[in-house]
C-alpha positions in Angstrom: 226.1 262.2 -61.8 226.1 265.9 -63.1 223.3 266.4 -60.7 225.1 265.2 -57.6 228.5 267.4 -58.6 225.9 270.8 -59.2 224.3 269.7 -55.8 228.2 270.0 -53.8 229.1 272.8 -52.1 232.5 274.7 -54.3 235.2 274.1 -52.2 238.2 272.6 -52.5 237.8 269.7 -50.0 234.8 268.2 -52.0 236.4 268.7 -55.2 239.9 266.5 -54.2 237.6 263.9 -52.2 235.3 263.9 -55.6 238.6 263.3 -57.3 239.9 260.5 -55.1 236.6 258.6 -54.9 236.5 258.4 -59.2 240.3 257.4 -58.7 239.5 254.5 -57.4 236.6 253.3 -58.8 238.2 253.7 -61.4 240.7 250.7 -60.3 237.6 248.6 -59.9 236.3 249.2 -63.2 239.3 247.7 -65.1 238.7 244.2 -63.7 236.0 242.1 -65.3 234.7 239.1 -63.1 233.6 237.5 -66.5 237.0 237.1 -67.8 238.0 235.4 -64.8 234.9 233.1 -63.8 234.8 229.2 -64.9 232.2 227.0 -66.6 230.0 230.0 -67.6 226.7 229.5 -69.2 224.7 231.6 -71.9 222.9 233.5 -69.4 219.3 232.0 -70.5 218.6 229.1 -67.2 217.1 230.7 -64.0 219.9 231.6 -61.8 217.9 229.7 -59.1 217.6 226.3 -61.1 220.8 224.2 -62.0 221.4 223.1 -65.5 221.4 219.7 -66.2 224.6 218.2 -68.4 224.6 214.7 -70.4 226.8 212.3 -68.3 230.2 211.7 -70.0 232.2 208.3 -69.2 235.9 209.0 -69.3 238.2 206.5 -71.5 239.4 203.7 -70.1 243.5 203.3 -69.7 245.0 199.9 -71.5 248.9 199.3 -70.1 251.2 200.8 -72.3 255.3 199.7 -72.4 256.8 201.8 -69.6 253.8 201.4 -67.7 255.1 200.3 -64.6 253.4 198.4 -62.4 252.1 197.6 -58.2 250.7 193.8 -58.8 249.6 192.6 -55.3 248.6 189.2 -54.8 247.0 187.7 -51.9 246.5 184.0 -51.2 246.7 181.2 -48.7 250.7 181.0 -49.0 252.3 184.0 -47.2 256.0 183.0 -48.7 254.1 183.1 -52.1 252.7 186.6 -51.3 256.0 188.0 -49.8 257.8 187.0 -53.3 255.2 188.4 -55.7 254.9 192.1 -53.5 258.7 192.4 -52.6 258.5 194.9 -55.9 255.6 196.8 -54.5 257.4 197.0 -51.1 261.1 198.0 -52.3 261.2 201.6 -53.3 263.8 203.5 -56.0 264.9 206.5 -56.1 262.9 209.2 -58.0 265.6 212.1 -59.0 263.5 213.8 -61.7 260.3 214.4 -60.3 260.0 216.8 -57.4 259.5 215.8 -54.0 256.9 218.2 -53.0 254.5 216.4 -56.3 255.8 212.7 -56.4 253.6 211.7 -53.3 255.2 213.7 -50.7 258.4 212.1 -51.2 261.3 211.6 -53.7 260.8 207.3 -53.9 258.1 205.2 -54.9 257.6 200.9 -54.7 259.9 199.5 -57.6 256.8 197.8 -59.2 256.6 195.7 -62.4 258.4 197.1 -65.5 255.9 196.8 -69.6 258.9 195.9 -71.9 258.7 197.5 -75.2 257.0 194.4 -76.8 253.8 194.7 -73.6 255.6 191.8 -70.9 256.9 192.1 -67.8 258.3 188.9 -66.2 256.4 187.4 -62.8 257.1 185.0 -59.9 255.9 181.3 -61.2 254.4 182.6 -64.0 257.7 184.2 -65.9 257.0 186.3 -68.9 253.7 187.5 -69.4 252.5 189.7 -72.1 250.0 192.6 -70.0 250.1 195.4 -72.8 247.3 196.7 -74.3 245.3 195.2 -71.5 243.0 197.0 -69.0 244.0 196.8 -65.0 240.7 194.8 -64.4 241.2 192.2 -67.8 245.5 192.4 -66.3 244.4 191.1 -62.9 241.7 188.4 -64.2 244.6 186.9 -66.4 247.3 186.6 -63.7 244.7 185.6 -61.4 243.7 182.2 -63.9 247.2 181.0 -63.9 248.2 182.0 -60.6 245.3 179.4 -60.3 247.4 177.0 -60.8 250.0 177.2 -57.9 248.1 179.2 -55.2 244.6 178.7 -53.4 241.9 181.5 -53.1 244.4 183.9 -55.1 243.2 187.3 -55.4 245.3 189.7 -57.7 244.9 193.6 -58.1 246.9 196.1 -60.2 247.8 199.7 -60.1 250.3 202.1 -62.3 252.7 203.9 -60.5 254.0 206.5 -63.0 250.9 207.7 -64.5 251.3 211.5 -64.2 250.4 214.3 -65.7 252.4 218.0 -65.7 250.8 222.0 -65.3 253.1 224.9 -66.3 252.6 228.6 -66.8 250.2 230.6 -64.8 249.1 228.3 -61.7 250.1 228.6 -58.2 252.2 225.3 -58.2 253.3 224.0 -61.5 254.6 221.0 -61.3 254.6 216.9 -62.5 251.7 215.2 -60.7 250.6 211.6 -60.3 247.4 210.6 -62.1 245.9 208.5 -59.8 243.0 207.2 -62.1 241.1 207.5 -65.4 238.4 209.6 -63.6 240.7 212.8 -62.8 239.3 216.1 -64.2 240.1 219.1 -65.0 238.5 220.9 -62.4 240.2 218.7 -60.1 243.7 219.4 -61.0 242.6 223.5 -60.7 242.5 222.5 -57.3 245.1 220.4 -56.8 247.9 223.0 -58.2 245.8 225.6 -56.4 244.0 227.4 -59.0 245.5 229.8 -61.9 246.9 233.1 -60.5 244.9 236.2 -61.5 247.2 236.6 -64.5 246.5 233.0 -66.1 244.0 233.4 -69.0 241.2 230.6 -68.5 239.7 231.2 -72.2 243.3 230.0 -73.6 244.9 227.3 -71.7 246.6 224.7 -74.3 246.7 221.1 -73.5 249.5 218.8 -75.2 248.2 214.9 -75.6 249.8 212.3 -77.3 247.6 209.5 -78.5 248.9 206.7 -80.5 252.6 207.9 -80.7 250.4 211.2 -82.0 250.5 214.2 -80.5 247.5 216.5 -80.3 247.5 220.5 -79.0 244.3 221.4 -78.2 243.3 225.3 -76.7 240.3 225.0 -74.1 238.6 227.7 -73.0 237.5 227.0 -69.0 235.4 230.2 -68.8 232.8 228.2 -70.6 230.5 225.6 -69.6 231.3 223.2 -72.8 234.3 222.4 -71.4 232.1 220.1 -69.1 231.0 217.7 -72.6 234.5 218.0 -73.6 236.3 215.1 -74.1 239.4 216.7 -72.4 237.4 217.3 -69.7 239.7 213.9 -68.2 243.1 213.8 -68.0 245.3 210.7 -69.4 248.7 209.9 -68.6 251.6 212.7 -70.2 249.1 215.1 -70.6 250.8 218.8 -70.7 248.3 221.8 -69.5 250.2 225.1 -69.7 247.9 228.3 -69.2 249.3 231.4 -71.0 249.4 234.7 -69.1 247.6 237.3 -69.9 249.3 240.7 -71.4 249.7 242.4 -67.7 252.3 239.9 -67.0 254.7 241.2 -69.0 255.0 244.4 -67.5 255.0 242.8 -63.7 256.8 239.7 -62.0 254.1 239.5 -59.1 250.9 240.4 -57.8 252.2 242.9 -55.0 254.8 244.7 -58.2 251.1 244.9 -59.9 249.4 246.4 -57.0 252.4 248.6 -55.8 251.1 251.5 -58.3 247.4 251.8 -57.0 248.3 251.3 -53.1 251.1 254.3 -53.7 248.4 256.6 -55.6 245.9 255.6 -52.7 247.9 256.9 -50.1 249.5 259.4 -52.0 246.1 260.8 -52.8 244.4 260.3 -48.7 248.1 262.5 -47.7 246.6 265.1 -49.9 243.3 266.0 -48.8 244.4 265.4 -45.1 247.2 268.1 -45.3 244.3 270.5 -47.3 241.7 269.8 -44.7 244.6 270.2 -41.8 244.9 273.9 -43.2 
């Protein structure tokens, strides 16, 4: 560097465009890709060759009381069918869940309450007790005594108000539905459209409850053992709130943060024009 400056001829045009140039690379400078890139490894694999990660097989979701529930049957009788999916057909209201993350709209099918004690009543079967149960071991047990009043009966299951919520630092925070046990947490990056530039991805806290227990847990998504983790799936209620990072104190968006280095760009290129105009 000292050899290029002794190598510039002394005026005062190279000296302000010398300036300008270490002005803004000095802008560049302050921002670290590596504090802002996910799932980084320890720098030892080949850049050309992929790493290879042990498979992980997300827990499987029992129903839980307040689960509600889409039971569709099909079967030979279509006046059997109609009463069993008028729940899944009729909608209600949805008041406390935003429209733009409830599915696009602020209903969803009434669907089959879990009382406190696991039941939830059925058409000819009446009370039945589904708690603690898996969808698949739900749907084989309706399907045996449903056995007894319908022909080729075929019975599936889904939960309605599994959901999970993001706040903090992401583009769209929000309540979302959690459509099954194998959602991620890359996936829901992407589906709240990723954490602004002010989120911090080594200190994003996740709230579960598990067994009337709740659990806070800090994850750090820079790294790649995130990936092993097993909070690298999401279960119904889970909280994920990313803290921002110290800038975002001093600035309420991205354009009040840039204002600064856009003003001392132009203020510095109305400079050397008016010096090189003389």
């Amino acid at each position: 560097m000292t050899i290029f400056l002794t190598n510039l001829p002394r005026n005062k045009h190279s000296y302000l465009l010398i300036a300008f140039l270490l002005s803004v690379s000095s802008f560049y400078s302050c921002t670290s890709t590596k504090s802002i890139t996910y799932f980084q490894g320890d720098g030892t694999l080949d850049t050309a060759r992929l790493a290879t990660l042990a498979s992980i097989t997300p827990p499987i979701s029992r129903i839980q009381p307040d689960d509600i529930l889409a039971i569709v049957v099909s079967s030979l009788s279509s006046e059997s069918n109609e009463l069993f999916n008028f729940a899944n057909i009729n909608t209600v209201t949805m008041s406390r869940f935003p429209s733009a993350v409830a599915g696009g709209n602020n209903s969803q099918p009434l669907g089959y309450l879990i009382d406190a004690d696991g039941y939830t009543n059925l058409p000819l079967i009446g009370k039945i007790k589904l708690g603690s149960l898996t969808n698949e071991e739900a749907e084989q047990q309706i399907q045996e005594k449903l056995g007894k009043y319908l022909k080729e009966v075929t019975v599936n299951i889904r939960n309605l108000n599994r959901r999970y919520s993001v706040l903090g630092e992401v583009v769209r925070p929000g309540v979302y539905n959690l459509l099954n046990d194998h959602t991620t947490l890359p996936q829901i990056i992407s589906a709240v459209g990723d954490l602004t530039t002010y989120g911090r991805r080594d200190n994003v806290m996740l709230i579960r409850t598990t067994n009337e227990k709740r659990e806070i847990v800090k994850i750090d998504l820079t790294k790649r053992d995130i990936l092993n983790s097993p909070y690298y799936f999401i279960r119904h209620d889970d909280i994920i709130y990313v803290e921002p990072r110290p800038g975002r104190i001093t600035a309420t968006d991205r354009t009040l943060q840039l204002a600064p280095l856009f003003l001392g760009v132009t203020s510095t290129l109305l400079v050397i024009l008016n010096f090189i105009r003389k």
